[in-house]
DSSP file (Angstrom, degrees, kcal/mol; ACC not computed):
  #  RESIDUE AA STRUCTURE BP1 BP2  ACC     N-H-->O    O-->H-N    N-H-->O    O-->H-N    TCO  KAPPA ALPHA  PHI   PSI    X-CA   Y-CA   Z-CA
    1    1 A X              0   0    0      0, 0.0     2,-0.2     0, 0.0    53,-0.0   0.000 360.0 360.0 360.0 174.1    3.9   -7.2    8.5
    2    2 A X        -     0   0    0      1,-0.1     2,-0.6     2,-0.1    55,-0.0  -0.550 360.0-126.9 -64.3 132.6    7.6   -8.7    7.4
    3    3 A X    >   -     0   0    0     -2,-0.2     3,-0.8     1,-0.1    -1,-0.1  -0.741  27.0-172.8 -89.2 103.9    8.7  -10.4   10.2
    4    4 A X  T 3  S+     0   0    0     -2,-0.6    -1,-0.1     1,-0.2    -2,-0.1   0.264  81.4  65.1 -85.8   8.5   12.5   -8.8   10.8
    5    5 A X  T 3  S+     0   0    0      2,-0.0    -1,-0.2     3,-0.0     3,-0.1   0.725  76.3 105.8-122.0 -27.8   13.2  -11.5   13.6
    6    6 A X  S <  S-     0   0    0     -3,-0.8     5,-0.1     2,-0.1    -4,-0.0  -0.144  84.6-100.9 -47.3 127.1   13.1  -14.2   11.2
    7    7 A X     >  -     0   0    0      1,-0.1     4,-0.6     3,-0.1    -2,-0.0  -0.165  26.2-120.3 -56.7-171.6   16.7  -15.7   10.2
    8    8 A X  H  > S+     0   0    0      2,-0.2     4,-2.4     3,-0.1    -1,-0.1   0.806 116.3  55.2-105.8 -55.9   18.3  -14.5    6.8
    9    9 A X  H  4 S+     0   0    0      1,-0.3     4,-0.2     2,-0.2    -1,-0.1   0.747 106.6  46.4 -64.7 -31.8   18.2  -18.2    5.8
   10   10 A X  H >> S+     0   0    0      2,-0.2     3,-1.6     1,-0.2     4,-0.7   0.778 104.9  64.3 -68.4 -40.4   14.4  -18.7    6.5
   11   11 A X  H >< S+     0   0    0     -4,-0.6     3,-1.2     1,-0.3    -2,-0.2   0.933  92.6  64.6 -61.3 -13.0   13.6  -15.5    4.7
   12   12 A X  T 3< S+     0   0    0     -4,-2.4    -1,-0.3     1,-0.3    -2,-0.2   0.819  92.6  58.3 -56.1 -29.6   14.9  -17.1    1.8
   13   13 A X  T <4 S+     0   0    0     -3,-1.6     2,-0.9    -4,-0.2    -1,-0.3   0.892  89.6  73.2 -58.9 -45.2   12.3  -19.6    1.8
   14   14 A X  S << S-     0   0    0     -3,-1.2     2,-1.2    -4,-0.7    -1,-0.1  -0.558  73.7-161.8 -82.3 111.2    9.4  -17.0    1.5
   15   15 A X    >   +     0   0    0     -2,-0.9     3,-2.5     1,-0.2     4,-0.2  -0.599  16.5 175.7-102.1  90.6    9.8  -15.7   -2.6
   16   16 A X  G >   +     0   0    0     -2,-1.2     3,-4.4     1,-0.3     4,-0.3   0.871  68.6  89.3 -40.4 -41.4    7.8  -12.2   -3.0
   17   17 A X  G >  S+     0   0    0      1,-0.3     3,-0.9     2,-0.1    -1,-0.3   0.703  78.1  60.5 -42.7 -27.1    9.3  -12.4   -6.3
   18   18 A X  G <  S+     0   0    0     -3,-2.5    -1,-0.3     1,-0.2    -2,-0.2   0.702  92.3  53.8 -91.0   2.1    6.5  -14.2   -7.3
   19   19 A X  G <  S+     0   0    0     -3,-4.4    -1,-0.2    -4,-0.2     2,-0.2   0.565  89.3 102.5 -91.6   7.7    4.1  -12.2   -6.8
   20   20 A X  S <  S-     0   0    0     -3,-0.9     2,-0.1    -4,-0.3     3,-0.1  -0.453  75.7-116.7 -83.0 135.3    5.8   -9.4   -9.0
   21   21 A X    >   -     0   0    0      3,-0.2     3,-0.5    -2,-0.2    -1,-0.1  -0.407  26.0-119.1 -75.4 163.3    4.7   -8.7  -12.4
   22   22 A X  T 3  S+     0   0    0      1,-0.2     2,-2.0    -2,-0.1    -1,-0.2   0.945 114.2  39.9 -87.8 -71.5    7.7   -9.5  -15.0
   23   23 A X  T >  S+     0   0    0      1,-0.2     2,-0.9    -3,-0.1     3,-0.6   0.272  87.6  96.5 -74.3  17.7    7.5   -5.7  -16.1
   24   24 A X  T <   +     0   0    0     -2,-2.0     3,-0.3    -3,-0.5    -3,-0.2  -0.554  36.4 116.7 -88.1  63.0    6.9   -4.1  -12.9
   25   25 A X  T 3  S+     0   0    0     -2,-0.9    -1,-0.2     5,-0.1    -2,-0.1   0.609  72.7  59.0-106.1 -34.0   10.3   -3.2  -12.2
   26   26 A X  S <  S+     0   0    0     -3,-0.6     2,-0.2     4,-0.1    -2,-0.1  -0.023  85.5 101.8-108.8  27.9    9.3    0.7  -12.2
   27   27 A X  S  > S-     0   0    0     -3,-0.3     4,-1.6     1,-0.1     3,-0.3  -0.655  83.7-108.4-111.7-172.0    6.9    0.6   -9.6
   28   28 A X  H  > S+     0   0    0     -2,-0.2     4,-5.3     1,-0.2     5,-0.3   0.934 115.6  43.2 -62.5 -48.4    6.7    1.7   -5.8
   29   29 A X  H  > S+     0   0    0      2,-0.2     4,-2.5     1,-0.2    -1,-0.2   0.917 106.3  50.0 -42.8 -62.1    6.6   -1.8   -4.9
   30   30 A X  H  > S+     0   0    0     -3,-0.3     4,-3.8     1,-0.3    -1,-0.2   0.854 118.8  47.9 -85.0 -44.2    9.0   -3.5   -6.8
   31   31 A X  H  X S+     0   0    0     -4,-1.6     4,-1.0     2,-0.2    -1,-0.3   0.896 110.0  50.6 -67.3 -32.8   11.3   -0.4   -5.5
   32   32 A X  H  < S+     0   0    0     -4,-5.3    -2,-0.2     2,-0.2    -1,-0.2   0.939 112.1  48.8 -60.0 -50.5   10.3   -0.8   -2.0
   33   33 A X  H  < S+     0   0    0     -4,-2.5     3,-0.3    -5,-0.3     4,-0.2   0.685 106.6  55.2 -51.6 -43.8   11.0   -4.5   -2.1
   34   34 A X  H  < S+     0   0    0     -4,-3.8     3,-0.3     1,-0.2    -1,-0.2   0.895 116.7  31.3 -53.7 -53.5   14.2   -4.2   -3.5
   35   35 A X  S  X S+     0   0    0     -4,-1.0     4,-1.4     1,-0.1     5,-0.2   0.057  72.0 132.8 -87.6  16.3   15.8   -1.7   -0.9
   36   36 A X  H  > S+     0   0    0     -3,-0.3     4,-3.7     2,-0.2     5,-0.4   0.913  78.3  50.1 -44.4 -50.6   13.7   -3.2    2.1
   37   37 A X  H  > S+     0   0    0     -3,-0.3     4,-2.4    -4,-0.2     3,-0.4   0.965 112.0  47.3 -41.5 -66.3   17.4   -3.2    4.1
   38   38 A X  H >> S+     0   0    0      1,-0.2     4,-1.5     2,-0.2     3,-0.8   0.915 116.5  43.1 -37.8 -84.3   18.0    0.6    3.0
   39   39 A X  H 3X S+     0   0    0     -4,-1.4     4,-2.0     1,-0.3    -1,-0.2   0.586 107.8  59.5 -71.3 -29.4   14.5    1.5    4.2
   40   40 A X  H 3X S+     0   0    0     -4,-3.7     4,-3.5    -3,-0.4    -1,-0.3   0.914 112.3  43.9 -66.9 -54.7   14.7   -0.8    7.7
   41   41 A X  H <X S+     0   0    0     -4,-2.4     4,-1.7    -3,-0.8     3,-0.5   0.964 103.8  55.8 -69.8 -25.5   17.7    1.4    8.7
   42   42 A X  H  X>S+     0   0    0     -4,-1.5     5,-2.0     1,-0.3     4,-1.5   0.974 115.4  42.1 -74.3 -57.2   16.6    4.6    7.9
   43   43 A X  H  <5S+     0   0    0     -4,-2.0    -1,-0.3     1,-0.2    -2,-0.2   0.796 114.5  51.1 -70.4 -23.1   13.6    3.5   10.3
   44   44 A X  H  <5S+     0   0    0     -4,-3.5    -2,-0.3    -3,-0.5    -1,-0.2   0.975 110.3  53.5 -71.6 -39.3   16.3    1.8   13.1
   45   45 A X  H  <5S-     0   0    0     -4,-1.7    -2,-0.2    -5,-0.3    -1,-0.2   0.845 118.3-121.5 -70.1 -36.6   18.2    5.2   12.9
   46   46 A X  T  <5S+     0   0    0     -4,-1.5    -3,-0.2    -5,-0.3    -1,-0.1   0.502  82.6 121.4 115.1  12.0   14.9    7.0   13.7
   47   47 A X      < +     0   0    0     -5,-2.0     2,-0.4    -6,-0.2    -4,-0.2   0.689  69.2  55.2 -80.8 -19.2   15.2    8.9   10.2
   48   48 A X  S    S-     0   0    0     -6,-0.6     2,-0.5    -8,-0.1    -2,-0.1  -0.934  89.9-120.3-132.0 147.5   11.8    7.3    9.1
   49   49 A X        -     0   0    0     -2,-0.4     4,-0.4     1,-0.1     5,-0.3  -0.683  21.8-115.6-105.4 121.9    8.7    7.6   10.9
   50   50 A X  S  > S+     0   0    0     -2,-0.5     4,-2.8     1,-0.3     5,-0.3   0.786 112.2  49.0 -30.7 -59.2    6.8    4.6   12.1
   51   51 A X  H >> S+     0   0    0      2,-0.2     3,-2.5     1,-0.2     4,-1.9   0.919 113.3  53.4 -42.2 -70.3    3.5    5.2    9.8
   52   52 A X  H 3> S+     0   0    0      1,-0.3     4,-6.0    -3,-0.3    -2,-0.2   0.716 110.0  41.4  -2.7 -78.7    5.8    5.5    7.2
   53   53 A X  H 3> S+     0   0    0     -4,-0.4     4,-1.0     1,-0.2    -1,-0.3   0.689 109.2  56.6 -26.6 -60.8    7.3    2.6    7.9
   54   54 A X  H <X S+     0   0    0     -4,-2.8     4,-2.0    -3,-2.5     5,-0.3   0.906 106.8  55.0 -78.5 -53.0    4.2    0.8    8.5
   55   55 A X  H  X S+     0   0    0     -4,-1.9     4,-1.3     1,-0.3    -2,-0.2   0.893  97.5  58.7 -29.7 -67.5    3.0    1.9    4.8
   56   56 A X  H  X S+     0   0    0     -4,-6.0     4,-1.2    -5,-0.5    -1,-0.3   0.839 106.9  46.4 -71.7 -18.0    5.6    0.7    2.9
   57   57 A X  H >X S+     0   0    0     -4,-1.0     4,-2.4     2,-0.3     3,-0.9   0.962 107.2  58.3 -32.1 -68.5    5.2   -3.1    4.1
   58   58 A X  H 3< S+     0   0    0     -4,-2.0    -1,-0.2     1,-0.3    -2,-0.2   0.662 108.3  48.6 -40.9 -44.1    1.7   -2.7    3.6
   59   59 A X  H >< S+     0   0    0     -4,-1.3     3,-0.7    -5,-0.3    -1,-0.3   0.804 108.5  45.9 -94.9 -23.2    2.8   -2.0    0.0
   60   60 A X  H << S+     0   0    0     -4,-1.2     2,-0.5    -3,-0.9    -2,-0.2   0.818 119.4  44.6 -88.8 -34.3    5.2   -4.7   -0.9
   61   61 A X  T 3< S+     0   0    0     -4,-2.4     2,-0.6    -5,-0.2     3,-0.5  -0.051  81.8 128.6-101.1  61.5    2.8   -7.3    0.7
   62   62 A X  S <  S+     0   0    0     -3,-0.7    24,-0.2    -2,-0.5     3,-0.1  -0.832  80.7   8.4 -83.4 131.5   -0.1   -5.6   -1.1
   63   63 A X  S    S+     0   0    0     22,-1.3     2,-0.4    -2,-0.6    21,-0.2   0.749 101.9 113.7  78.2   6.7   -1.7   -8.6   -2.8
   64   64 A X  S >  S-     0   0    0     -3,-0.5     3,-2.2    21,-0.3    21,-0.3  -0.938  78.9-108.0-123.2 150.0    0.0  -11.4   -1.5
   65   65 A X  G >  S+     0   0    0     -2,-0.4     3,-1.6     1,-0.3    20,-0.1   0.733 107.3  77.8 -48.5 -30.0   -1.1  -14.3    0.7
   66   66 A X  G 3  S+     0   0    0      1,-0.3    -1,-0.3    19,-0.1     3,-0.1   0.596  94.1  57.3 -73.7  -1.9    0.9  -12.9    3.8
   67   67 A X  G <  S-     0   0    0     -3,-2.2    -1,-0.3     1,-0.3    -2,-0.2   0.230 126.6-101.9-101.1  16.0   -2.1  -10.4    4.1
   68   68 A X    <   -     0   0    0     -3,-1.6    17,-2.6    -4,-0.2    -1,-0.3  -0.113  41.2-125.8  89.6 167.6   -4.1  -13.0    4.3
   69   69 A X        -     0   0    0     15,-0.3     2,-0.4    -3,-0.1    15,-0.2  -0.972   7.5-136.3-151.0 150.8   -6.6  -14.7    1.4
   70   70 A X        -     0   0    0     13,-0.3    13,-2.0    -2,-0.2     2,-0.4  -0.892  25.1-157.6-108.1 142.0  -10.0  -15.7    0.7
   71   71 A X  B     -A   82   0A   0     -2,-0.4     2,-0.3    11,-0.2    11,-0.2  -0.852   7.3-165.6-116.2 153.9  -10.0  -19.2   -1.0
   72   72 A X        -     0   0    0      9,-0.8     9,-0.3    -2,-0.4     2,-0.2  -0.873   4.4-159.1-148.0 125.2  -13.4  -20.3   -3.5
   73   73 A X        -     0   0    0     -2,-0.3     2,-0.4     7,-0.2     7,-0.2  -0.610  21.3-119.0-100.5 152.3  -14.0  -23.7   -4.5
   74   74 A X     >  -     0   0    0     -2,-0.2     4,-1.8     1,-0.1     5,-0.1  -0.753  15.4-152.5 -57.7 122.4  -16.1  -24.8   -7.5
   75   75 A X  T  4 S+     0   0    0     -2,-0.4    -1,-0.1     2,-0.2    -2,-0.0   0.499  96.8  37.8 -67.4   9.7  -19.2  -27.2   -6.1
   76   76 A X  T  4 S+     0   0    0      3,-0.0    -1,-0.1     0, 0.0    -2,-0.0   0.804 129.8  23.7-119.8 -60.9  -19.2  -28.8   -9.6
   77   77 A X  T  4 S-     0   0    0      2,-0.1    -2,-0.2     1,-0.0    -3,-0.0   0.192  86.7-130.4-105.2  13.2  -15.7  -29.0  -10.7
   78   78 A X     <  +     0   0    0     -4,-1.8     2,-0.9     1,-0.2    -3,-0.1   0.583  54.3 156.9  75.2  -4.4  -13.7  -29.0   -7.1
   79   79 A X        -     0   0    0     -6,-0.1    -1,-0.2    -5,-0.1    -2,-0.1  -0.368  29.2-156.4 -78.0 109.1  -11.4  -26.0   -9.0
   80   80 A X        -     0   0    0     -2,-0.9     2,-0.2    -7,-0.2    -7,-0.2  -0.470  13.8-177.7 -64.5 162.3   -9.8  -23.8   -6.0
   81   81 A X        -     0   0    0     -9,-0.3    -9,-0.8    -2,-0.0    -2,-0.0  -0.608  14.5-147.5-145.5 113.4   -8.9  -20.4   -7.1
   82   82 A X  B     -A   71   0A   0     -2,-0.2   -11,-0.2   -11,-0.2     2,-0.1  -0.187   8.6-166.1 -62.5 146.4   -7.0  -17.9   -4.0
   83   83 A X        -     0   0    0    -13,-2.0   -13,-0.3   -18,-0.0   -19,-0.1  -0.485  16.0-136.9-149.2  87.3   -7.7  -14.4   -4.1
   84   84 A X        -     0   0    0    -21,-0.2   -15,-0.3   -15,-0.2   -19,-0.1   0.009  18.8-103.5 -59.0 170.6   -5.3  -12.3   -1.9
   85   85 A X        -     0   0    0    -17,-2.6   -22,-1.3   -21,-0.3   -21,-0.3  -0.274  26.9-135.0 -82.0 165.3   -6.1   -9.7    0.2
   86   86 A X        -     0   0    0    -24,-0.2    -1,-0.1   -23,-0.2   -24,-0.1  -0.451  20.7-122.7-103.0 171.6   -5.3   -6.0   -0.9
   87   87 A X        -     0   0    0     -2,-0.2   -28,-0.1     2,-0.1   -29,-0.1   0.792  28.3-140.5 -94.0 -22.4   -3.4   -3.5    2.0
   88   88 A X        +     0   0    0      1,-0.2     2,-0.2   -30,-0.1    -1,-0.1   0.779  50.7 150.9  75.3  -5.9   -6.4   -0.7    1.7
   89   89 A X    >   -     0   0    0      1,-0.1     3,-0.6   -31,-0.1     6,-0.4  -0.618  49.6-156.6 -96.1 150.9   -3.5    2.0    2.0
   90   90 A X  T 3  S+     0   0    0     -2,-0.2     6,-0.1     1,-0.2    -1,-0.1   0.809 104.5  60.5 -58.0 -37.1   -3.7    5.6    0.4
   91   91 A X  T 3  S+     0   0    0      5,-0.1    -1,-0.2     4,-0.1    -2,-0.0   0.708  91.8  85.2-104.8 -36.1    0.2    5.5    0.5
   92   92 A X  S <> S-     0   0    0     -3,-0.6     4,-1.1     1,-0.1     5,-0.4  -0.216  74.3-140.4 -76.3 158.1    0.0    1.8   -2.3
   93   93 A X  H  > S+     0   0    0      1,-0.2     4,-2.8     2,-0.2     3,-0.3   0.981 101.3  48.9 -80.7 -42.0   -0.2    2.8   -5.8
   94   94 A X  H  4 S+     0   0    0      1,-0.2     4,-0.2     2,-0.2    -1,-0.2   0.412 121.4  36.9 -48.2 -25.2   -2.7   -0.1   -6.6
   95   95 A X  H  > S+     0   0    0     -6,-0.4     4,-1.8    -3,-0.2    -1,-0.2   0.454 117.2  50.0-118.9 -34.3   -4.8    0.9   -3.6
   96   96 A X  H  X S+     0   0    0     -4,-1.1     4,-2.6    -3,-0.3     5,-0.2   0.845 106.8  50.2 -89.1 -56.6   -4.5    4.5   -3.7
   97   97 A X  H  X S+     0   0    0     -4,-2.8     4,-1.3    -5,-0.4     5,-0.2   0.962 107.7  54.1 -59.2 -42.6   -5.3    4.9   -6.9
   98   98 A X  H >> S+     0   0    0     -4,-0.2     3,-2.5     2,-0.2     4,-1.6   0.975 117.0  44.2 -37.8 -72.8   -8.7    2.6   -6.3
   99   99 A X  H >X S+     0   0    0     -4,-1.8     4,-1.6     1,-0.2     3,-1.1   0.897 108.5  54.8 -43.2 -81.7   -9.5    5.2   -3.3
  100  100 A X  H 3< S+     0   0    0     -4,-2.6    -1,-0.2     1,-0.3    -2,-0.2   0.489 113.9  41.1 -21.9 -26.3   -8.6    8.2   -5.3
  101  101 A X  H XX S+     0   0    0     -3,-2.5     3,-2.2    -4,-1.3     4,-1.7   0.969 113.6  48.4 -95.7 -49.7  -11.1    7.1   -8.2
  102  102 A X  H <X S+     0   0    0     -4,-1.6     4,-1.5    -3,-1.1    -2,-0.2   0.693 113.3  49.1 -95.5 -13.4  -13.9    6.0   -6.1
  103  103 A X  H 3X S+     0   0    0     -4,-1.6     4,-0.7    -5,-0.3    -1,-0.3   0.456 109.9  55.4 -90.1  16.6  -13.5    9.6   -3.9
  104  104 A X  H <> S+     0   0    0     -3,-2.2     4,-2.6    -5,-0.3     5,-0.3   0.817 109.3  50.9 -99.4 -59.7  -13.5   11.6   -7.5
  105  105 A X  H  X S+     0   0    0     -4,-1.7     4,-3.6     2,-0.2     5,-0.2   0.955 113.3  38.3 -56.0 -66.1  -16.7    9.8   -8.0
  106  106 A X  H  X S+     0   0    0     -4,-1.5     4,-2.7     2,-0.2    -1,-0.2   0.926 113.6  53.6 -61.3 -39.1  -18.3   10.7   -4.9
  107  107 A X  H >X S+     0   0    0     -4,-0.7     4,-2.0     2,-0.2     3,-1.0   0.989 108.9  53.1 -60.1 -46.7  -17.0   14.4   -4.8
  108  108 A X  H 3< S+     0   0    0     -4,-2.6    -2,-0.2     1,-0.3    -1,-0.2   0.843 107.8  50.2 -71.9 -28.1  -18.4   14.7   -8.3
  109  109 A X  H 3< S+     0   0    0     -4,-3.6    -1,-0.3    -5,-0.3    -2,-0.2   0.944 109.2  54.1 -69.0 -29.7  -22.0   13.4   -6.9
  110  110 A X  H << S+     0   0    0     -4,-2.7    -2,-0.2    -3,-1.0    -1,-0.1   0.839 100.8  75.2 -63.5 -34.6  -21.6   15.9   -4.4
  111  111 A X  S  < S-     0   0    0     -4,-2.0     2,-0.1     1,-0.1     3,-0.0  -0.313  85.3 -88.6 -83.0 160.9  -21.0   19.1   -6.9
  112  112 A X        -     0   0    0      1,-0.1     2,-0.5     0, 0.0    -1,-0.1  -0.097  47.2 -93.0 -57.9 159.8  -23.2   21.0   -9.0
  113  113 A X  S    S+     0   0    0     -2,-0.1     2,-0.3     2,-0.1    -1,-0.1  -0.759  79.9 120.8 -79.9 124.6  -24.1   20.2  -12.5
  114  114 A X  S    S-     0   0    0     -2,-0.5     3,-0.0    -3,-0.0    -3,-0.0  -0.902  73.4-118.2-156.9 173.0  -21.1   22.5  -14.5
  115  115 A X  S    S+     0   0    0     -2,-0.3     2,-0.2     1,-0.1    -2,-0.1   0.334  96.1  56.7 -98.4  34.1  -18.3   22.4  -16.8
  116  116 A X        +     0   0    0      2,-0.0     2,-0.4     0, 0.0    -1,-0.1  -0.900  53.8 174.7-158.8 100.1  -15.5   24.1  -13.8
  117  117 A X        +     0   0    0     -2,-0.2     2,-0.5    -6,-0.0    -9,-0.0  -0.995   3.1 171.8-108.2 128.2  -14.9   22.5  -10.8
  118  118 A X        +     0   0    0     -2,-0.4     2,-0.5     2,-0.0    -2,-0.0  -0.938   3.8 173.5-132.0 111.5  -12.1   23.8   -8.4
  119  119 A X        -     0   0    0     -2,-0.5     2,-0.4     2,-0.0    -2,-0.0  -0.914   8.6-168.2-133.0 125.9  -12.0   22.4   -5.2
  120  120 A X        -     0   0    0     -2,-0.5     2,-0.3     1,-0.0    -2,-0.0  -0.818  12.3-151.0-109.7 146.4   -8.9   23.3   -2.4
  121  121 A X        -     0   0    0     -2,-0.4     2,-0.1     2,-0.0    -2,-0.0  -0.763  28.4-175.9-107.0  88.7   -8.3   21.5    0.6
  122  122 A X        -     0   0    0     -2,-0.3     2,-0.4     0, 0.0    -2,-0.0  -0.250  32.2-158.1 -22.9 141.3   -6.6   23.9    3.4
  123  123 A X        -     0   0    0     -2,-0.1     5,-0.1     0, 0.0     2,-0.1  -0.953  39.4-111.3-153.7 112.4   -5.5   23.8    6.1
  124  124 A X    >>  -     0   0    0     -2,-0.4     3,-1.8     1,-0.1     4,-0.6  -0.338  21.3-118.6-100.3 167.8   -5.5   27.2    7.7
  125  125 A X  T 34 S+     0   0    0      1,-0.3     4,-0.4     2,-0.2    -1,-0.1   0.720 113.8  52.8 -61.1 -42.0   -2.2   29.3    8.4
  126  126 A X  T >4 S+     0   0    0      1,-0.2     3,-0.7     2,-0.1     4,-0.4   0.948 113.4  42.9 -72.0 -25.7   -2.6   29.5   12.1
  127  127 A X  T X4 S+     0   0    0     -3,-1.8     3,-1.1     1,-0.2     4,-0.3   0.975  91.5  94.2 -56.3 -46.8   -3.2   25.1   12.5
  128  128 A X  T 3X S+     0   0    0     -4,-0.6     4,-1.9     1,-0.3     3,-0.4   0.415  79.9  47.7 -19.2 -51.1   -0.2   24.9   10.0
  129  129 A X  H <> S+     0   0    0     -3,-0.7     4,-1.5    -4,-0.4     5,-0.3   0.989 110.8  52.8 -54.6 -63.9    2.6   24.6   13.1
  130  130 A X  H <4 S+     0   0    0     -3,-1.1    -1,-0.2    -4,-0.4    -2,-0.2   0.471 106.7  49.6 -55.0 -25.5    0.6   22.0   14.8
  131  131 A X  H >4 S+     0   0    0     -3,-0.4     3,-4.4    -4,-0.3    -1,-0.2   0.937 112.6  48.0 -64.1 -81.0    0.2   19.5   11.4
  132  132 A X  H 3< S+     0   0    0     -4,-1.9     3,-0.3     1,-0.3    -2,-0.2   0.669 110.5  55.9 -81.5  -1.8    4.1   19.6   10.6
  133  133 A X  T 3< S+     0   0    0     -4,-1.5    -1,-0.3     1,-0.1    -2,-0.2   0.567 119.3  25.4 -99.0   7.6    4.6   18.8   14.4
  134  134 A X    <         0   0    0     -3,-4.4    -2,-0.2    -5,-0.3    -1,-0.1  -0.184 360.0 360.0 170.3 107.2    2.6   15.8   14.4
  135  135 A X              0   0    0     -3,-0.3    -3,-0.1    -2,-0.0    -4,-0.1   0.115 360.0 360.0 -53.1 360.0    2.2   14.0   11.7
């Protein structure tokens, strides 16, 4: 994850920026990345909750070499090409949405052949306390 321990002057070295699309300004990322400070107190104050926390990281280095990378050389031409790792969270928009499609896919193998599907997920009234006191 970002390493908070690190001087000010050493993060400077490391530039996220580049892994940012030039028109991405109006996604989760680009917004997480930007307010990283904001969002690190909120979590020192105790206002934001360690998953949380954990999530949004995950989601500004989704796709970047500080998750690690697989590298694949040509045997003919010697041509490297990197291919970072992805973060795997529900929470990333890039990631989420990838889950989201590939569980749409599977629920829809699961169902009957028609043209109305309605499917609720519950959670019934009396567990209800026990969810919103730990999350």
């Amino acid at each position: 994850m970002i390493d908070l321990a690190v001087p000010t002057d050493t993060l400077a070295l490391f530039n996220l920026r580049q892994y940012f699309k030039k028109n991405s300004k109006e996604t989760f990322k680009y917004i997480f990345f930007d307010n990283f400070e904001y969002i690190h107190n909120l979590y020192l104050s105790g206002k934001l909750r360690d998953i949380t926390f954990d999530n949004i990281q995950k989601t500004i280095l989704c796709s970047s070499v500080y998750l690690g990378f697989d590298l694949f050389e040509c045997p003919n031409c010697g041509h490297e090409t990197i291919v970072p790792h992805t973060c795997s969270s529900r929470f990333c928009s890039k990631c989420g949405s990838k889950a989201a499609q590939q569980r749409a896919a599977h629920v829809s193998a699961m169902a009957f052949e028609s043209k109305h599907r309605h499917i609720v997920f519950t959670i019934p009234k009396e567990l209800r306390p026990f969810f919103l006191k730990d999350r």
